[in-house]
RODO-204336 format. One record per atom (N, C-alpha, C): residue number from 1; atom name; x, y, z. Coordinates in pm, 1 decimal. Each point is the difference from the previous one (the first is absolute). Last residue first. Layout:
[NUM, "CA", [X, Y, Z]]
...
END
This chain:
[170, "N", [-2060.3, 5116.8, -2310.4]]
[170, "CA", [-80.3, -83.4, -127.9]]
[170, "C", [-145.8, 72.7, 11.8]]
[169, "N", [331.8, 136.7, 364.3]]
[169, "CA", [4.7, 61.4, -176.5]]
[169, "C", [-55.2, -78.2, -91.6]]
[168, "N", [-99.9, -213.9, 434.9]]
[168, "CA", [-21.2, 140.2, 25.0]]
[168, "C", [33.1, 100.0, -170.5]]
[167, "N", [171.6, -426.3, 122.6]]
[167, "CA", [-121.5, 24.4, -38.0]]
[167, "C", [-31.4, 107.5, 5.6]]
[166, "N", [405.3, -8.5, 139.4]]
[166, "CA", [2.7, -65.3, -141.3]]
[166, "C", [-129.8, -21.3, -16.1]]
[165, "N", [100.0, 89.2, 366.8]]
[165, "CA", [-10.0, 114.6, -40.2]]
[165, "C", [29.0, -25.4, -125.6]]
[164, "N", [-15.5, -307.6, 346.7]]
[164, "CA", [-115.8, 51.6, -49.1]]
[164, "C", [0.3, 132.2, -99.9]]
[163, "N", [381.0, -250.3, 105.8]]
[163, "CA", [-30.1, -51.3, -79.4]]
[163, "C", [-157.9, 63.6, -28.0]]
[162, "N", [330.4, 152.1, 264.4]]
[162, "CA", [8.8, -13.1, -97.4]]
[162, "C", [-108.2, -31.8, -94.3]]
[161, "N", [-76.7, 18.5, 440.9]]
[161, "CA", [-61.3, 94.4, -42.1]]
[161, "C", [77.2, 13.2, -174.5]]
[160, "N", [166.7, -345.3, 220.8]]
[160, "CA", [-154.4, -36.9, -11.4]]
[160, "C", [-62.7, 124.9, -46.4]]
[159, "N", [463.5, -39.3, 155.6]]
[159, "CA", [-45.4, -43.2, -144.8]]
[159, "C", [-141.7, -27.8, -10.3]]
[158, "N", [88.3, 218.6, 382.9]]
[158, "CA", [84.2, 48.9, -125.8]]
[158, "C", [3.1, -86.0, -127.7]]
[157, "N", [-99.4, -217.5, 412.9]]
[157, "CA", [-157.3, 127.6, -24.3]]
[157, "C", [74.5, 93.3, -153.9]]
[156, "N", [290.5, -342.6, 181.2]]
[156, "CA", [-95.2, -8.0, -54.1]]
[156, "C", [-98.3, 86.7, -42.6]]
[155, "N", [375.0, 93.8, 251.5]]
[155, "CA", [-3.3, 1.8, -135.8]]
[155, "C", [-150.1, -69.8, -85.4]]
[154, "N", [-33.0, 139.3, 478.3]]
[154, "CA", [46.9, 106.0, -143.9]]
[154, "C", [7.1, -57.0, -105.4]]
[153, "N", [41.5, -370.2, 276.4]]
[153, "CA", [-166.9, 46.4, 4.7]]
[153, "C", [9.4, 123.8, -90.7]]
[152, "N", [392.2, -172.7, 143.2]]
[152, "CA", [-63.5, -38.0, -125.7]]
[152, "C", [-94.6, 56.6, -6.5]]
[151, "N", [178.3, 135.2, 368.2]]
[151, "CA", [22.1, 75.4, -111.6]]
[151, "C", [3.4, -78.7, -126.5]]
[150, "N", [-154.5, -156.7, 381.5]]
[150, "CA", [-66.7, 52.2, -8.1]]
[150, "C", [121.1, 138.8, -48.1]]
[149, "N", [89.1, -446.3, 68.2]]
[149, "CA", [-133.8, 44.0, -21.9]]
[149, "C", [-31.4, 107.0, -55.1]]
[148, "N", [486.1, -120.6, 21.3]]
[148, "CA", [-55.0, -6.4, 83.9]]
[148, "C", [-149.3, 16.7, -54.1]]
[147, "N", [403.6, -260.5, -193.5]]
[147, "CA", [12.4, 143.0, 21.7]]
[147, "C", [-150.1, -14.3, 44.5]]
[146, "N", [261.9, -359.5, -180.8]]
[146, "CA", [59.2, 57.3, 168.4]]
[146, "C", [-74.2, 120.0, 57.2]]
[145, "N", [-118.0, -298.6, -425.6]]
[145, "CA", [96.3, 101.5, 9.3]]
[145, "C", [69.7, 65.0, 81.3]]
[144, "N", [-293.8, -388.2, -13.0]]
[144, "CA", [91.5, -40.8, -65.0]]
[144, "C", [110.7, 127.0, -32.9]]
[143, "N", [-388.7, 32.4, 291.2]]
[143, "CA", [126.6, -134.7, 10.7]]
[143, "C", [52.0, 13.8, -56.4]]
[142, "N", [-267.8, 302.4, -81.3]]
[142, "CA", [43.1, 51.9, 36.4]]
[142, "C", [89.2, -135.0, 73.2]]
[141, "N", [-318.2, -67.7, -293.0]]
[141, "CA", [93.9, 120.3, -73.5]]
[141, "C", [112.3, 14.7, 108.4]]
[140, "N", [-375.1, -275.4, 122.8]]
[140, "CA", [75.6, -57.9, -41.7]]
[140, "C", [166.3, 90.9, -90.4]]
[139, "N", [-392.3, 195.2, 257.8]]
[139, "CA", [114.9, -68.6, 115.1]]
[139, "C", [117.3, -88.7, -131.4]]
[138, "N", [-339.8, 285.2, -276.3]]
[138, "CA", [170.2, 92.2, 144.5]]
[138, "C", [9.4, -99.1, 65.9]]
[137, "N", [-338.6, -191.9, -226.8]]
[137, "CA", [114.1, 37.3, -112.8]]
[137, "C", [97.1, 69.9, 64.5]]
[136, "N", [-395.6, -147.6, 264.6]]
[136, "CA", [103.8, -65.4, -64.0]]
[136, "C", [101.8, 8.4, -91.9]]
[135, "N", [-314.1, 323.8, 136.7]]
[135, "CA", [109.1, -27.4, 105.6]]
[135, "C", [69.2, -70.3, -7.7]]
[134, "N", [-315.9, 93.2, -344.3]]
[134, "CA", [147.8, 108.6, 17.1]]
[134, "C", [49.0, -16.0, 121.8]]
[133, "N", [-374.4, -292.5, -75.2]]
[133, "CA", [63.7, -5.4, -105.9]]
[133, "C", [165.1, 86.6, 7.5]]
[132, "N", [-386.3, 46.9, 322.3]]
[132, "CA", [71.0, -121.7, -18.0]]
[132, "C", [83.4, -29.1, -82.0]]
[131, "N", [-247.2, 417.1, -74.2]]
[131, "CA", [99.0, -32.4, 116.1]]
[131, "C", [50.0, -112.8, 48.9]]
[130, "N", [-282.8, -31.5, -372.6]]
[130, "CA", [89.3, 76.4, -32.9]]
[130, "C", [83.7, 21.2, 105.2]]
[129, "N", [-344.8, -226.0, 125.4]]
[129, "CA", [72.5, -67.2, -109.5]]
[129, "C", [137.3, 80.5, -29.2]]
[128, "N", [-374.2, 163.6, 212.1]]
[128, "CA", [45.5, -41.1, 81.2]]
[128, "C", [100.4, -95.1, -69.2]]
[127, "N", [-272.9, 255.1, -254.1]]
[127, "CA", [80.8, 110.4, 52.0]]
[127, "C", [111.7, -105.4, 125.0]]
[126, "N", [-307.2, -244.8, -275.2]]
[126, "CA", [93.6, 123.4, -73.3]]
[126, "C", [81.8, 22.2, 74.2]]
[125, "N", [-393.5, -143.2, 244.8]]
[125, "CA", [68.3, -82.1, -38.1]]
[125, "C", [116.3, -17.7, -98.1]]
[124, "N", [-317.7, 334.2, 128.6]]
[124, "CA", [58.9, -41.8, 114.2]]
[124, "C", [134.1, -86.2, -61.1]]
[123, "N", [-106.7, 309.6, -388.7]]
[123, "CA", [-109.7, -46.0, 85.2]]
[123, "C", [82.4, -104.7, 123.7]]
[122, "N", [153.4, 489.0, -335.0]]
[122, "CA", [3.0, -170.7, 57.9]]
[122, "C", [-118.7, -48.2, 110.4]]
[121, "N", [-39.6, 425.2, -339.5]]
[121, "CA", [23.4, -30.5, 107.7]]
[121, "C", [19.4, -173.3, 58.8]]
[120, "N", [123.2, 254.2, -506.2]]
[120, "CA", [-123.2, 1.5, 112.6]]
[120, "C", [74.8, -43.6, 137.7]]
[119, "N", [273.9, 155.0, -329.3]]
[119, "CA", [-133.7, -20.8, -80.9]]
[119, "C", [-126.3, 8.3, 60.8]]
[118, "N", [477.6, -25.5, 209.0]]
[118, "CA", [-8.0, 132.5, -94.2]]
[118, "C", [-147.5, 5.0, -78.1]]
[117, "N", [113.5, -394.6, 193.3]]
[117, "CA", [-11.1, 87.9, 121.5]]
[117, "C", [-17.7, 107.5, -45.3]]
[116, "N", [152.2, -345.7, -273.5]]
[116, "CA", [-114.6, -26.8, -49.2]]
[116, "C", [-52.6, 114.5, 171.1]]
[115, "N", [444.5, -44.3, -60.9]]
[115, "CA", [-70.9, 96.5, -116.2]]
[115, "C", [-156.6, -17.3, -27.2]]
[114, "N", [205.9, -284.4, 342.4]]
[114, "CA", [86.7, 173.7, 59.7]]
[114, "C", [-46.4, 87.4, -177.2]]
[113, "N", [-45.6, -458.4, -18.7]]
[113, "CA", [-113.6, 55.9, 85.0]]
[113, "C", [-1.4, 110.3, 50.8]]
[112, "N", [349.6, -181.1, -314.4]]
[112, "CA", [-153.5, 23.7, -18.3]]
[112, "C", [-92.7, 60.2, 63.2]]
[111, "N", [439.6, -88.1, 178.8]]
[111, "CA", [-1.0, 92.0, -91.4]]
[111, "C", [-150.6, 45.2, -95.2]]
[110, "N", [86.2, -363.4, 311.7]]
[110, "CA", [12.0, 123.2, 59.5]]
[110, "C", [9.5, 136.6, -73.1]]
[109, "N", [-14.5, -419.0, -170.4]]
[109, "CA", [-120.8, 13.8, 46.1]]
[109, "C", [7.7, 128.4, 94.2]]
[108, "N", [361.0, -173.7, -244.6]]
[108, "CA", [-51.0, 33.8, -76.5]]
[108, "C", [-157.1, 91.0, 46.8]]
[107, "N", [354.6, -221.8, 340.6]]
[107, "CA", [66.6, 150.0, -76.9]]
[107, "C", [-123.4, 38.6, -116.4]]
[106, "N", [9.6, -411.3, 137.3]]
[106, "CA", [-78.3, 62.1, 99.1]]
[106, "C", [10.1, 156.5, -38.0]]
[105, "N", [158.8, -364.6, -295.1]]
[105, "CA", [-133.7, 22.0, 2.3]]
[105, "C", [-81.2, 126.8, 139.8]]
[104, "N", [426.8, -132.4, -43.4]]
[104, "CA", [-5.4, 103.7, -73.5]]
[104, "C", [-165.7, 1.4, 8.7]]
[103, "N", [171.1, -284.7, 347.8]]
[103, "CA", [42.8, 168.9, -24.6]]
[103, "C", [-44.5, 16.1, -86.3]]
[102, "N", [-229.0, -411.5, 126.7]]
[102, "CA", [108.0, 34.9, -89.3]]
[102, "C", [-51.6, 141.5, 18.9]]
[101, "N", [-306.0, -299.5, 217.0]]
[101, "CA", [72.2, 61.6, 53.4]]
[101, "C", [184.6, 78.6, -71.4]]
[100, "N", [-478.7, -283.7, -84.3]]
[100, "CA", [90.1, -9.3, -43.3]]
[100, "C", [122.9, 67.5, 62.6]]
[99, "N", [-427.4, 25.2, 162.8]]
[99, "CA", [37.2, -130.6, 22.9]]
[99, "C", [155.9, -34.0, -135.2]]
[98, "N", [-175.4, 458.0, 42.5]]
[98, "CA", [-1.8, -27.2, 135.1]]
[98, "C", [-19.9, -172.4, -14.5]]
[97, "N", [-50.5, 172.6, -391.0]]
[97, "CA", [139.8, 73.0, 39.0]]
[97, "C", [1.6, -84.4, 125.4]]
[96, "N", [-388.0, -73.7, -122.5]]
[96, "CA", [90.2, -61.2, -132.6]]
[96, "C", [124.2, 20.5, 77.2]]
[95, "N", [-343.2, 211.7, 155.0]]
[95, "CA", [7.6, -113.8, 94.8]]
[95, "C", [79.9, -97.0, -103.7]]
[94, "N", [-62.1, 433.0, -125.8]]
[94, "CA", [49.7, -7.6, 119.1]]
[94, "C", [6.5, -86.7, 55.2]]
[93, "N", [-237.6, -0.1, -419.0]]
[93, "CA", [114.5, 42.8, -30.7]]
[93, "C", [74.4, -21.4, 149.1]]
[92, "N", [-448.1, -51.2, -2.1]]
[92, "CA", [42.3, -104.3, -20.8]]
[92, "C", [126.3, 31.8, -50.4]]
[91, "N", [-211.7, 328.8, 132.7]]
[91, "CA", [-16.3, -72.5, 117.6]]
[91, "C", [53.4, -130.1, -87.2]]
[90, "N", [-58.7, 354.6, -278.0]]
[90, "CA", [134.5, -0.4, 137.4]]
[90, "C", [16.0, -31.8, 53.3]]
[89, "N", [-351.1, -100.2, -310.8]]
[89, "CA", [123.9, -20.9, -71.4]]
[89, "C", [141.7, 77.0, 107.7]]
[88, "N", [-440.0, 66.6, 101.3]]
[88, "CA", [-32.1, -123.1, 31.5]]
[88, "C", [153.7, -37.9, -49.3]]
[87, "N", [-128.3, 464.7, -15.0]]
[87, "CA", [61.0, -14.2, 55.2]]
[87, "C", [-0.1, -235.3, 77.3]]
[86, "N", [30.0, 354.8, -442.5]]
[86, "CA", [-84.2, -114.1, 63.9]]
[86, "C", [24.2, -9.9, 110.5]]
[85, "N", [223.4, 307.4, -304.6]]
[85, "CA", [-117.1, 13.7, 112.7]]
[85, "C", [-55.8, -33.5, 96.3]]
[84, "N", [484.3, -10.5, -259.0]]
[84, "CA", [-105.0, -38.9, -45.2]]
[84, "C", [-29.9, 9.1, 136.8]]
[83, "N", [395.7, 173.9, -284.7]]
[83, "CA", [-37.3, -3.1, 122.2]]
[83, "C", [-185.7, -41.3, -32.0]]
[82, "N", [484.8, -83.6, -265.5]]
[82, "CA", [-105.7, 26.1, -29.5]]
[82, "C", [-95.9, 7.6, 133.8]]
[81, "N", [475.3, 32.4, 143.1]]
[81, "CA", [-51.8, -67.2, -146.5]]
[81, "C", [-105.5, 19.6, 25.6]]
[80, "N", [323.5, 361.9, 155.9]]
[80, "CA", [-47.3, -206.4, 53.7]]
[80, "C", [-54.4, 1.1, -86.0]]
[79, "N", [498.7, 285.3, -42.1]]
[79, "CA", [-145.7, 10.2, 10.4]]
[79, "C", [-129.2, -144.8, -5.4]]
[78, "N", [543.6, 37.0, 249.4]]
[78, "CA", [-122.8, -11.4, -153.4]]
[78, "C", [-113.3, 25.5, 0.1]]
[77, "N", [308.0, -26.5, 370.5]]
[77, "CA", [7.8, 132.8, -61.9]]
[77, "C", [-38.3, -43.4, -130.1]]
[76, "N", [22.4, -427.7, 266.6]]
[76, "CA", [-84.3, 141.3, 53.8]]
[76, "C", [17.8, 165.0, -72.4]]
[75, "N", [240.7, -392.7, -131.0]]
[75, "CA", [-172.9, 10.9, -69.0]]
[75, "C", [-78.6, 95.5, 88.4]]
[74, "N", [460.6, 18.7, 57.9]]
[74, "CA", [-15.4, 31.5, -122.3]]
[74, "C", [-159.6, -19.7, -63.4]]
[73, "N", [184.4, -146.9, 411.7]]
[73, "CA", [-1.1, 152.4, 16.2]]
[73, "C", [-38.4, 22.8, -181.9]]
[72, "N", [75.2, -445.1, 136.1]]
[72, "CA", [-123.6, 37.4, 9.8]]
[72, "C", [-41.8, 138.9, 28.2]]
[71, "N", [390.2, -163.0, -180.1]]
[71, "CA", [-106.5, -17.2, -103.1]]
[71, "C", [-118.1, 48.3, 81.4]]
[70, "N", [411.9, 5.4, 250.2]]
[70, "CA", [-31.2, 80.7, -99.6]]
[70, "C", [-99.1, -39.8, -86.3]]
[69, "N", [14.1, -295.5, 303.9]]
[69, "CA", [-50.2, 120.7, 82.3]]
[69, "C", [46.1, 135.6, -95.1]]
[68, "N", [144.8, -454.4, -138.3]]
[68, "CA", [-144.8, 34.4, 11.7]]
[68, "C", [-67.5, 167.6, 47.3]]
[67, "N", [444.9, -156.9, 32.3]]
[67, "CA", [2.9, 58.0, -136.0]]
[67, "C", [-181.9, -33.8, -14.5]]
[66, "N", [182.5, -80.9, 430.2]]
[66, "CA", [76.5, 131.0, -30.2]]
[66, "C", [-128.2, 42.4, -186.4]]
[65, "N", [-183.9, -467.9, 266.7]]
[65, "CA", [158.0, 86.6, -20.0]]
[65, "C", [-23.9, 161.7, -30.1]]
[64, "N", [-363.1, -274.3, 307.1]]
[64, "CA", [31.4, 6.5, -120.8]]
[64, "C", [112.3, 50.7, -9.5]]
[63, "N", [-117.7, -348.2, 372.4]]
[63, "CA", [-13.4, 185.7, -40.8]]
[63, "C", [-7.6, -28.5, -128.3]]
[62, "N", [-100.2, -493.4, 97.2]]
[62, "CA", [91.7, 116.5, 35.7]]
[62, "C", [-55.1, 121.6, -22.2]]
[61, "N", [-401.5, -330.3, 100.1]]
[61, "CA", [146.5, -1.4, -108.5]]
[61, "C", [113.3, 111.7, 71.3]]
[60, "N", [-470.0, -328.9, 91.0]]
[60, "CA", [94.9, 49.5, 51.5]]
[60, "C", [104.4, 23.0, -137.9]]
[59, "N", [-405.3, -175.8, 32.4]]
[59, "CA", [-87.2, 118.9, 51.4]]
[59, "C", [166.9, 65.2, 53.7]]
[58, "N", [-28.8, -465.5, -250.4]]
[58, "CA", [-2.9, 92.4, -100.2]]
[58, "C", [-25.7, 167.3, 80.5]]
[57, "N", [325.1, -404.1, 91.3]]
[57, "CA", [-101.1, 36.2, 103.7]]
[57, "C", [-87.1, 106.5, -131.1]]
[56, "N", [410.2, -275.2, 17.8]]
[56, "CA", [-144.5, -0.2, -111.5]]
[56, "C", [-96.7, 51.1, 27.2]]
[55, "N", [383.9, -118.2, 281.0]]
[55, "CA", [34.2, 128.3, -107.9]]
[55, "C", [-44.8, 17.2, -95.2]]
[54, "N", [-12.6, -223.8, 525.6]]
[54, "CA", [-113.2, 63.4, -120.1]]
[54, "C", [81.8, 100.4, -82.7]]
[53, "N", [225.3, -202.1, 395.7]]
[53, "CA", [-9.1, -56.6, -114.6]]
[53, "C", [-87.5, 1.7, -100.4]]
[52, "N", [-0.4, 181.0, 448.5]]
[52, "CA", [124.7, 53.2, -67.7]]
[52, "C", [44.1, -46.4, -149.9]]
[51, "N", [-511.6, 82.1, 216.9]]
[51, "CA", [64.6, -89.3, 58.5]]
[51, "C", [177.2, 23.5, -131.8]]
[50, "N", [-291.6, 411.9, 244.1]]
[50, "CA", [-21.2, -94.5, -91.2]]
[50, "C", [147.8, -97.3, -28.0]]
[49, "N", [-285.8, 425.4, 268.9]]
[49, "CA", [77.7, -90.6, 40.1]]
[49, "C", [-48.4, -85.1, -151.5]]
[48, "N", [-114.8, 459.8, 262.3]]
[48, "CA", [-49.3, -47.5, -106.9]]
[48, "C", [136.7, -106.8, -50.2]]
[47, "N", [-218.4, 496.3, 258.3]]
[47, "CA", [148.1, -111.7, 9.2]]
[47, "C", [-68.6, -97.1, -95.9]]
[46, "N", [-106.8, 587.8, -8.2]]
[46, "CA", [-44.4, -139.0, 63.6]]
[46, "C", [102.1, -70.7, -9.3]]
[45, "N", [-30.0, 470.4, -178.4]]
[45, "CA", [-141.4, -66.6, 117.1]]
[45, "C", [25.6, -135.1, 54.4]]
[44, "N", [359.3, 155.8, -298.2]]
[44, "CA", [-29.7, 157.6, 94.0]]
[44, "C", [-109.2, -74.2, 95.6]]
[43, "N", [227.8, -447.5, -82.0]]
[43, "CA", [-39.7, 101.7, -108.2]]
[43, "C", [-24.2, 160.5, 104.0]]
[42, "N", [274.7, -477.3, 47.7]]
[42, "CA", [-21.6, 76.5, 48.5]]
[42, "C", [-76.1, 125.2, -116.8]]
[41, "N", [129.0, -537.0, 35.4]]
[41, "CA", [20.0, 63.7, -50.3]]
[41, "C", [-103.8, 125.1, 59.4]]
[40, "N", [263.3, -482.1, 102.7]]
[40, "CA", [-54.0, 63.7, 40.1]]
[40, "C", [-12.9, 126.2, -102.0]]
[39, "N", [41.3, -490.6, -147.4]]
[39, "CA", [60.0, 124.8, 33.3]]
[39, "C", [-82.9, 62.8, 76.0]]
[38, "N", [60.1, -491.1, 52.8]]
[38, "CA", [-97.9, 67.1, -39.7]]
[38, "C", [121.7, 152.4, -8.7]]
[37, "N", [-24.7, -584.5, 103.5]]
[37, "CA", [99.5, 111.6, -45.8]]
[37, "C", [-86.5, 86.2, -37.3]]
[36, "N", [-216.7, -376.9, 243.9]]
[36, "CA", [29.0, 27.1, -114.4]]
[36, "C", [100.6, 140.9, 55.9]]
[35, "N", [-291.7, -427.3, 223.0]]
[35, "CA", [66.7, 100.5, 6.8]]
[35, "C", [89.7, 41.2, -126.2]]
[34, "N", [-474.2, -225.5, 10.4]]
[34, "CA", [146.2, -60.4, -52.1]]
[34, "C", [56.9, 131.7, 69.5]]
[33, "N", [-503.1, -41.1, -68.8]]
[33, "CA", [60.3, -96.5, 103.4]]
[33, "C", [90.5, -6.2, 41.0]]
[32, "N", [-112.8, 330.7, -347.7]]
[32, "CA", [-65.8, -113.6, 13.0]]
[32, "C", [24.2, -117.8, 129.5]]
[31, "N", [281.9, 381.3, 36.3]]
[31, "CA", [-92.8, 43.5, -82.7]]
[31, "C", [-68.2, -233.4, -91.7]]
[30, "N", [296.7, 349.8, 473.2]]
[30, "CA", [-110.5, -138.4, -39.7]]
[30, "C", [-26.5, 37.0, -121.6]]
[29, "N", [466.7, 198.9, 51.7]]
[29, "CA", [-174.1, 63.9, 58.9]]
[29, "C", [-10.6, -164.6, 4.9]]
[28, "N", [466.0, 268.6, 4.5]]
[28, "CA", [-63.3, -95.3, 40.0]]
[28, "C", [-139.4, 2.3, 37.3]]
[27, "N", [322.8, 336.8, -218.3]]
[27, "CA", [-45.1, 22.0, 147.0]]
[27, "C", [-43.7, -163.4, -98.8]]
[26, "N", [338.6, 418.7, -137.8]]
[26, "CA", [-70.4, -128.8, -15.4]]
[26, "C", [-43.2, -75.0, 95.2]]
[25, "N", [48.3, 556.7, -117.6]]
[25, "CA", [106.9, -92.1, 38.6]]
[25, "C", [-113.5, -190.7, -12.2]]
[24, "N", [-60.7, 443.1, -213.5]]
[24, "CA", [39.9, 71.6, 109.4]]
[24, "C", [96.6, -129.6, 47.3]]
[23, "N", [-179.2, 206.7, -492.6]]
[23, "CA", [17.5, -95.2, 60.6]]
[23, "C", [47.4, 18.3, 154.0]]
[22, "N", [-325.5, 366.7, -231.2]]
[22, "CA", [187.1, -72.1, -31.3]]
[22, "C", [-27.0, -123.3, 80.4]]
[21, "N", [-425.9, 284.5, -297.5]]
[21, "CA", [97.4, -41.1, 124.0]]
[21, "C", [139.1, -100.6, -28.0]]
[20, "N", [-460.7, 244.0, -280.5]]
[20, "CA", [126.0, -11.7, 18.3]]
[20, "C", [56.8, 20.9, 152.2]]
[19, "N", [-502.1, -195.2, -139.7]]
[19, "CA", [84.8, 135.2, -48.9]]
[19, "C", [154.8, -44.4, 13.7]]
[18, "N", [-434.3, -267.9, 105.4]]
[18, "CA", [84.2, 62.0, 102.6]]
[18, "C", [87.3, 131.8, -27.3]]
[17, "N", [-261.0, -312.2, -340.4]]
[17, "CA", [-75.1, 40.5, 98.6]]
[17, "C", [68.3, 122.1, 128.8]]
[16, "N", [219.2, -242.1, -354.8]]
[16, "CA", [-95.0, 38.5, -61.9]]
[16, "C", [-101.7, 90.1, 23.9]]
[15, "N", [533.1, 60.2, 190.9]]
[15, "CA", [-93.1, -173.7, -37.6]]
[15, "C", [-144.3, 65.4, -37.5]]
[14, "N", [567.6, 81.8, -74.8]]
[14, "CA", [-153.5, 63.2, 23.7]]
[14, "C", [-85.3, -147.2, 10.1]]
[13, "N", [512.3, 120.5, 228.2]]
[13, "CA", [-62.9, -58.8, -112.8]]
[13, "C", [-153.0, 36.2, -48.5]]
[12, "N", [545.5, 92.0, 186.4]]
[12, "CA", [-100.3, 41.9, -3.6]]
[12, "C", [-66.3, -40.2, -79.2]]
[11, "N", [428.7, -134.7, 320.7]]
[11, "CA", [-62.3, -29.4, -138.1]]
[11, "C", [-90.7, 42.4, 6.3]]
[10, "N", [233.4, -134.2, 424.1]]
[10, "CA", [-15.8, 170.4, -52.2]]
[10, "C", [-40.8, -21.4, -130.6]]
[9, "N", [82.1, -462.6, 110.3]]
[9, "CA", [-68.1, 70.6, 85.5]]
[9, "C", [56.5, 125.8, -57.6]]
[8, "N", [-90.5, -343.2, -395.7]]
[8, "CA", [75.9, -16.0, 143.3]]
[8, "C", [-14.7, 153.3, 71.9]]
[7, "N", [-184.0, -356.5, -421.7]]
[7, "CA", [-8.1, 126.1, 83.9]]
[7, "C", [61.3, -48.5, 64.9]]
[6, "N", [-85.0, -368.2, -229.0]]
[6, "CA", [-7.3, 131.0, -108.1]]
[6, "C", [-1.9, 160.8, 64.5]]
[5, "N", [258.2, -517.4, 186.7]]
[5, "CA", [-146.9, 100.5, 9.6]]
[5, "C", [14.1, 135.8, -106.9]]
[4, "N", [195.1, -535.2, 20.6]]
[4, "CA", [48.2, 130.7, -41.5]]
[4, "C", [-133.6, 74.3, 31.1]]
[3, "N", [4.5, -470.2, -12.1]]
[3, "CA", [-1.5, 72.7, 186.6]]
[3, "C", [72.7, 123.5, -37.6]]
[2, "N", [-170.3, -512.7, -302.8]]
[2, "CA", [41.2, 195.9, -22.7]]
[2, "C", [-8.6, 65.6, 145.7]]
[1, "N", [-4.1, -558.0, -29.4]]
[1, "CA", [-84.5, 119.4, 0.0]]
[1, "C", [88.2, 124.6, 0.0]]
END
């Protein structure tokens, strides 16, 4: 049997549900009956343990790299794509993103919905998305860059009014 673990402790990882947290240290759980090898993993809200040998885990992946996080500055300062009304077509768009959990895709929806805000008024479920959405993109932005919250947060909002202001001259 393979006993190489696909993580090891300080390592920052996202999980589907939990967001981005670091590895803290390896703890010994029950998990089915069986004492098991588990990471401990520490998120801003919460803890959240998984067994050391899940590297198929599909609700677990690494940060994203360096050269993502330029692409995903780059789709955020694009103007968004065709902005649509419906609002039945956002509710099933967000829960696309939000079980797929891929940066760019998240970077895209933040950018949409941050132009589809300029149009009308977000509805609960929009608006609560969208802030879900841009916290995950700064904790994970901000693992992988050292640099602190809440002067991503500027930058973000900076490419976002970028990008609304590209609708705005159409």
């Amino acid at each position: 049997m393979d006993t190489k673990m696909p993580y090891s402790v300080d390592d920052w990882i996202v999980h589907s549900y939990y967001g981005v947290g670091q590895i803290k240290r390896i703890e010994v759980k029950p998990v089915h009956g069986e004492d098991t090898q588990c990471f401990k993993v520490r998120t801003k809200d919460s803890t959240f343990w998984f067994p050391t040998t899940d590297d198929h885990n599909p609700r677990i992946r690494p940060v994203a790299s360096k050269d993502l996080i330029h692409k995903v500055i780059k789709s955020l300062r694009r103007k968004s794509n065709k902005l649509d009304k419906d609002k039945a077509y956002w509710k099933k768009h967000i829960k696309e993103v939000q079980s797929n959990g891929d940066l760019l895709s998240i970077s895209i929806i933040i950018r949409d919905l941050s132009a589809q805000q300029v149009i009308r008024t977000l509805n609960h479920t929009e608006s609560d998305a969208l802030e879900h959405f841009k916290e995950r993109l700064l904790r994970e932005w901000a693992s992988i860059t050292q640099e602190k919250v809440e002067k991503l947060r500027s930058d973000l909002q900076a490419y976002i009014q970028e990008s609304q202001a590209k609708i705005m001259v159409d």
